[in-house]
C-alpha positions as CSV (number, residue, x, y, z in Angstrom):
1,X,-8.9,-5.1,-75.7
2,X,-6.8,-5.2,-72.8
3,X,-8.5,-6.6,-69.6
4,X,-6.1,-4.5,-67.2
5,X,-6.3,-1.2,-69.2
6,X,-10.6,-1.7,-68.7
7,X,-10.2,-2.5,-64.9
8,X,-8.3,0.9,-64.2
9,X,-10.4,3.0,-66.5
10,X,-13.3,1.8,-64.2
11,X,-11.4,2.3,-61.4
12,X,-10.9,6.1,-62.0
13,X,-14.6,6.0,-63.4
14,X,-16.0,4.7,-59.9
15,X,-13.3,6.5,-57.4
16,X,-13.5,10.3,-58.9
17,X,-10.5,10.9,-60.0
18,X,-7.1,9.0,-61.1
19,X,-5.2,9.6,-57.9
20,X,-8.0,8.0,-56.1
21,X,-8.0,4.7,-58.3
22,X,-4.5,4.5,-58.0
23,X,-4.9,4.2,-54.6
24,X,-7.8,1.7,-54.9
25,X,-6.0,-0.7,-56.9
26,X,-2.6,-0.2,-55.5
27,X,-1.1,0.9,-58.3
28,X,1.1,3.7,-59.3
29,X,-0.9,7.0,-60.6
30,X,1.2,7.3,-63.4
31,X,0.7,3.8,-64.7
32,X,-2.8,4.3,-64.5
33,X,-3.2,7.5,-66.5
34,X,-0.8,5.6,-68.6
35,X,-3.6,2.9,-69.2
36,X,-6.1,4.7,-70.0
37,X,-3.8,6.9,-72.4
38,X,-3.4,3.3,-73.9
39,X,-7.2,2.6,-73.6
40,X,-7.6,6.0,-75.6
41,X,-5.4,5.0,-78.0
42,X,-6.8,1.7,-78.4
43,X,-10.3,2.8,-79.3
44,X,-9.4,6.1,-81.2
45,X,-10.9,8.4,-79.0
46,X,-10.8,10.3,-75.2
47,X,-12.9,8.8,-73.0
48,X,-11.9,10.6,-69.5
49,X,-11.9,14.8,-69.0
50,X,-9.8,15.7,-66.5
51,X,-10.8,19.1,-64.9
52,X,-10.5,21.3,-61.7
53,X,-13.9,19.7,-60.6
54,X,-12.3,16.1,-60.9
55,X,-12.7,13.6,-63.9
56,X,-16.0,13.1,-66.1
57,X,-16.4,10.8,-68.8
58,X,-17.0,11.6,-72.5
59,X,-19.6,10.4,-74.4
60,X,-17.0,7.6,-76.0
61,X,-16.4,6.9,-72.4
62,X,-19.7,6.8,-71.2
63,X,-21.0,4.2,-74.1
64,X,-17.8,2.2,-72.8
65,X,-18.4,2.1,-68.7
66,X,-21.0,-0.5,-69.6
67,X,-19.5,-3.0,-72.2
68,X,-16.7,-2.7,-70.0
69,X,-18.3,-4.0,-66.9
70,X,-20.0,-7.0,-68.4
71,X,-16.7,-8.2,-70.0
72,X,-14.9,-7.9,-67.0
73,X,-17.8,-9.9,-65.2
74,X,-17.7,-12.2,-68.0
75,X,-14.1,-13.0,-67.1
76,X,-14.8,-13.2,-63.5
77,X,-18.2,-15.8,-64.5
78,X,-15.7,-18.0,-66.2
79,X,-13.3,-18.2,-63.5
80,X,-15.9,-18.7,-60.6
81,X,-17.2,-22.1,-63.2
82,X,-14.6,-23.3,-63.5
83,X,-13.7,-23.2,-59.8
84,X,-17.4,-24.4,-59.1
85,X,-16.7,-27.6,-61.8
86,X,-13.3,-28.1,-59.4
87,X,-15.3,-27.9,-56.6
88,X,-13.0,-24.9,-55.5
89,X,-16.1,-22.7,-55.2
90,X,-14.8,-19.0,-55.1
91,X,-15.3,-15.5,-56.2
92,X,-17.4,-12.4,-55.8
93,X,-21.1,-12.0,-55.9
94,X,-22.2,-7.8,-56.5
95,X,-25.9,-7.5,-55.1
96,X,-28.0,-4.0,-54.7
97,X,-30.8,-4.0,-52.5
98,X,-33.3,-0.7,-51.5
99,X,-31.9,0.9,-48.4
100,X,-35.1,-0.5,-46.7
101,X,-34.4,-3.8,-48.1
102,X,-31.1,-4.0,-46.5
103,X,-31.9,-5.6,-43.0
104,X,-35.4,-7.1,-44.1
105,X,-35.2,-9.4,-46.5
106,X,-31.6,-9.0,-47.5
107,X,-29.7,-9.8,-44.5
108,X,-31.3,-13.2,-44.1
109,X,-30.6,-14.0,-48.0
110,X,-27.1,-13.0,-48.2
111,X,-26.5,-14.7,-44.5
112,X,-28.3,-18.2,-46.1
113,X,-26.1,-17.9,-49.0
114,X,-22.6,-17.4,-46.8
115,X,-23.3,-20.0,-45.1
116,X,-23.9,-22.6,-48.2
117,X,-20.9,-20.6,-50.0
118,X,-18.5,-19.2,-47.3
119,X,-15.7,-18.6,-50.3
120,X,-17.7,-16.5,-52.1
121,X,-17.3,-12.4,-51.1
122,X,-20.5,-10.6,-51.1
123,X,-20.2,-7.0,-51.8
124,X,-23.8,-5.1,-51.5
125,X,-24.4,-2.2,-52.8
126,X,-27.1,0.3,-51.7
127,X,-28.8,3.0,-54.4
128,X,-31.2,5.3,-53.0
129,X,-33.9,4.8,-55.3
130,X,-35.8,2.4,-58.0
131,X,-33.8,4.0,-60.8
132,X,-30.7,4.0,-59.6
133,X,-30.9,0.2,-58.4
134,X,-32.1,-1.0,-61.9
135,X,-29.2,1.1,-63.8
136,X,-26.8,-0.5,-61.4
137,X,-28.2,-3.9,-62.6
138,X,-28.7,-3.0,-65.8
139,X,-24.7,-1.5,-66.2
140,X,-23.0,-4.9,-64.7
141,X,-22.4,-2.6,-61.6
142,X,-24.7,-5.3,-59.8
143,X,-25.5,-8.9,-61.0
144,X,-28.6,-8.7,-58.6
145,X,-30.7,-6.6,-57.0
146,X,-33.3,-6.4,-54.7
147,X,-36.3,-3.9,-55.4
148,X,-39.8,-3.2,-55.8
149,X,-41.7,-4.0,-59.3
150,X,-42.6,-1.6,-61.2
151,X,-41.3,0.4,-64.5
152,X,-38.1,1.3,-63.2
153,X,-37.2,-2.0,-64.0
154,X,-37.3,-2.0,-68.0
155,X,-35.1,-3.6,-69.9
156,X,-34.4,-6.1,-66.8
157,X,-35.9,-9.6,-65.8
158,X,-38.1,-9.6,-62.4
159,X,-38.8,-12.7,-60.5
160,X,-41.3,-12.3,-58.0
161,X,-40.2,-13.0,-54.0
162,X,-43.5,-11.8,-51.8
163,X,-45.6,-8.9,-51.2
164,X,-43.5,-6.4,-47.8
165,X,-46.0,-4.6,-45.4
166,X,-45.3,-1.3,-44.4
167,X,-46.8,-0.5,-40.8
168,X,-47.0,3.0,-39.3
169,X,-44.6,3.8,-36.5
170,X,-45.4,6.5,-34.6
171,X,-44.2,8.5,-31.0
172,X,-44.3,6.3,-28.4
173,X,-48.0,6.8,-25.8
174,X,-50.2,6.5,-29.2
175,X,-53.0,4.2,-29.7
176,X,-52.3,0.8,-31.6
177,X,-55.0,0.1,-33.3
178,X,-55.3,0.3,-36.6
179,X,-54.2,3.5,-38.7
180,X,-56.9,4.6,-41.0
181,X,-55.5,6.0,-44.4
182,X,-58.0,8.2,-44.8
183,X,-57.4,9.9,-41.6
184,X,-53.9,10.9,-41.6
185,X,-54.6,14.5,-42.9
186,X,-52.4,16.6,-41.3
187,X,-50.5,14.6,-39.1
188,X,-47.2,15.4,-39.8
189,X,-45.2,12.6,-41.4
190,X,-41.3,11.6,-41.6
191,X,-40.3,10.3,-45.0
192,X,-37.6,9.6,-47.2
193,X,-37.1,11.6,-50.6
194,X,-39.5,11.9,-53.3
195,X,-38.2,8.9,-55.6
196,X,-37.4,7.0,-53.0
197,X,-39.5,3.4,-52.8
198,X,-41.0,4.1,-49.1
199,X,-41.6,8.0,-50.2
200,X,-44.0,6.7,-53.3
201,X,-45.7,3.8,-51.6
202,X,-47.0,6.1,-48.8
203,X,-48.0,9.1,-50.8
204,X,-49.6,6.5,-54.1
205,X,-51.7,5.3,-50.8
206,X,-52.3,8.7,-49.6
207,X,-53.2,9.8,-52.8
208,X,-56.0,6.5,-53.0
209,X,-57.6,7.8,-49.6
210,X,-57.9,11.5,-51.0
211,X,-55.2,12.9,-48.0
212,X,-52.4,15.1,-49.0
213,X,-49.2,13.6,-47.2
214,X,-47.8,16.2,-44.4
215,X,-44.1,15.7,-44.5
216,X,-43.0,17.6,-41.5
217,X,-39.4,16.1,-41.6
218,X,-38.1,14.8,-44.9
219,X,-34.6,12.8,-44.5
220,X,-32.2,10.4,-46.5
221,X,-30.8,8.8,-43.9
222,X,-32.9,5.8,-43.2
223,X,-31.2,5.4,-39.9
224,X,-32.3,8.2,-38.8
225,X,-36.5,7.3,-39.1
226,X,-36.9,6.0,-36.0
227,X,-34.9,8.2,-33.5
228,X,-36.8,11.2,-35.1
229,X,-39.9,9.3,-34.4
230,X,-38.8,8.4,-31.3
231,X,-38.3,12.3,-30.4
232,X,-41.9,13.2,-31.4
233,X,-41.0,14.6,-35.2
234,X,-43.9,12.7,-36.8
235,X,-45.1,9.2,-37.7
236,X,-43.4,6.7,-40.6
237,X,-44.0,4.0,-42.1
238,X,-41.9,0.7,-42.0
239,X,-41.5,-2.6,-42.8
240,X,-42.8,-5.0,-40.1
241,X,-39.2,-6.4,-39.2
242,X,-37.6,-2.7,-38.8
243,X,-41.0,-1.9,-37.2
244,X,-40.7,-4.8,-34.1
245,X,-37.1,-2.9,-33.3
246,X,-39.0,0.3,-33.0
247,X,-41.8,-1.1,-30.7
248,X,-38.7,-2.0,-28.3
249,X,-37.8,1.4,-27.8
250,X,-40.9,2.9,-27.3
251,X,-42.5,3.5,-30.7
252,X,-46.3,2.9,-31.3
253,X,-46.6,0.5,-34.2
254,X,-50.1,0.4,-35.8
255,X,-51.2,-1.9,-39.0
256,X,-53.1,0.7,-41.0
257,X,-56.2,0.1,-43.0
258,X,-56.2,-0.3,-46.2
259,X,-52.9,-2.5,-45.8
260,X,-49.7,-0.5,-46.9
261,X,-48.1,-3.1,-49.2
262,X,-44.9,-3.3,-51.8
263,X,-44.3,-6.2,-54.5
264,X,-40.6,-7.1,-53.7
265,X,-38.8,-9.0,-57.0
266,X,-34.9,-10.0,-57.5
267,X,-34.0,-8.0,-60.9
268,X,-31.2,-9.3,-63.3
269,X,-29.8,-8.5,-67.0
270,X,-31.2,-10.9,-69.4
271,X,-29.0,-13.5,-70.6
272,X,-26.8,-16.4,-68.2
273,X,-25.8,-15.6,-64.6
274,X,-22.7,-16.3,-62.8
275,X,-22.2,-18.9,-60.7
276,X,-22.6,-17.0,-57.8
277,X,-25.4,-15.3,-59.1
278,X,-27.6,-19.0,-59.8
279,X,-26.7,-20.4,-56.7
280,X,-27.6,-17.0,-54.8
281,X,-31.4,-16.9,-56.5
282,X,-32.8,-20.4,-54.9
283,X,-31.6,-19.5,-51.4
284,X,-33.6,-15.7,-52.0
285,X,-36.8,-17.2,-53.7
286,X,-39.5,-18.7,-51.2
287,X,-40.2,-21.6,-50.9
288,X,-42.3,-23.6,-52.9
């Protein structure tokens, strides 16, 4: 099967629409329509719909997005070996982390590894939620990713990094000592989405200490947890790290009782990794 004709049927798959890849990938629209005509040909059956709502995938071309990724990885693994065996250490590592992940641990894993392989590119990629994060992993979209345990994760090795604490964050002039659970019934809470990692952590903990979480501001844009704290919309929860920037301007940050904690693994397909990949997993791993 022709390596080029599966790079530009993924590049219309992941941009939308073929004028969009062809844009991507530099490459004339025409030729790329003409690829995946070829593609189509190739495997005896449609596998992209174009429409007035943009492109979808058939069913052909939905069993293909995957089989498709993983051989075009394959082809980039062999490359980055034998550029590794040359000592011409190169190519692309494709990570996913939580969106809460992102600057605690993340950040200081990817930073670690640049500096031990500055020729390697590291593109990270940011689902919203457990499932979306382990079907990235799980379709080649990622090679990595960085989540919580848990069943989302089927199909998918886990290896354990540590245990995250969540603290609660709250309008600056509150008390700081400790946040009981069990007393947070209606105090109005901000919060991600239901699905989301942070969303289910707090209400599972809620749900242990018999209190029905208040969500008095429910947002997807993580960014946006601590200025609405900040204005007096409601209390959060974060992890420690995001929680110290919040102290600094003005939040209350309060450990709460019981302690609000997630089990944090590095998820991967079975079967070898990259290059990139086996190098990256020591430098994320703790110590010891």
């Amino acid at each position: 099967m022709d390596l080029r004709r599966l790079r530009l049927f993924l590049a219309v798959v992941d941009e939308g629409s073929f004028t969009a890849a062809a844009d991507a990938v530099a490459v004339a629209q025409p030729a790329v329509s003409l690829a995946v005509r070829e593609l189509e040909t190739e495997l005896g059956a449609p596998v992209l719909v174009r429409s007035r709502h943009g492109t979808r995938l058939t069913p052909a071309g939905e069993a293909l997005v995957g089989p498709a990724r993983q051989a075009l990885r394959n082809i980039d693994n062999a490359a980055a070996a034998v550029a590794a065996v040359t000592g011409l250490v190169a190519g692309r590592l494709d990570l996913a982390s939580l969106p809460t992940l992102a600057a605690d641990p993340m950040a200081a894993m990817v930073g670690r590894f640049r500096r031990a392989h500055p020729g390697v590119t590291v593109r990270l990629g940011a689902p919203l939620n457990l499932a979306d994060l382990a079907d990235d992993v799980r379709s080649g979209a990622a090679e990595l990713g960085i989540t919580e345990a848990g069943p989302a994760n089927r199909l998918l090795e886990e290896i354990p990094l540590h245990h995250q604490e969540l603290v609660a964050v709250s309008p600056p002039g509150g008390s700081t000592r400790a946040l009981r659970l069990d007393r947070l019934a209606g105090v109005p809470l901000v919060l991600t989405p239901t699905g989301t990692s942070l969303r289910d952590t707090v209400e599972t903990a809620l749900d242990t200490a018999g209190v029905t979480a208040e969500v008095a501001v429910e947002t997807a844009q993580r960014d946006a947890l601590i200025p609405l704290v900040l204005a007096g919309a409601g209390t959060t929860f974060l992890p420690t790290t995001l929680a110290r920037a919040a102290r600094q301007l003005g939040a209350t940050v309060q450990p709460t009782v019981p302690r609000l904690r997630r089990s944090l693994v590095v998820v991967h397909r079975t079967g070898p990794l990259g290059p990139a990949a086996e190098r990256f997993l020591p430098l994320a791993l703790p110590a010891g």
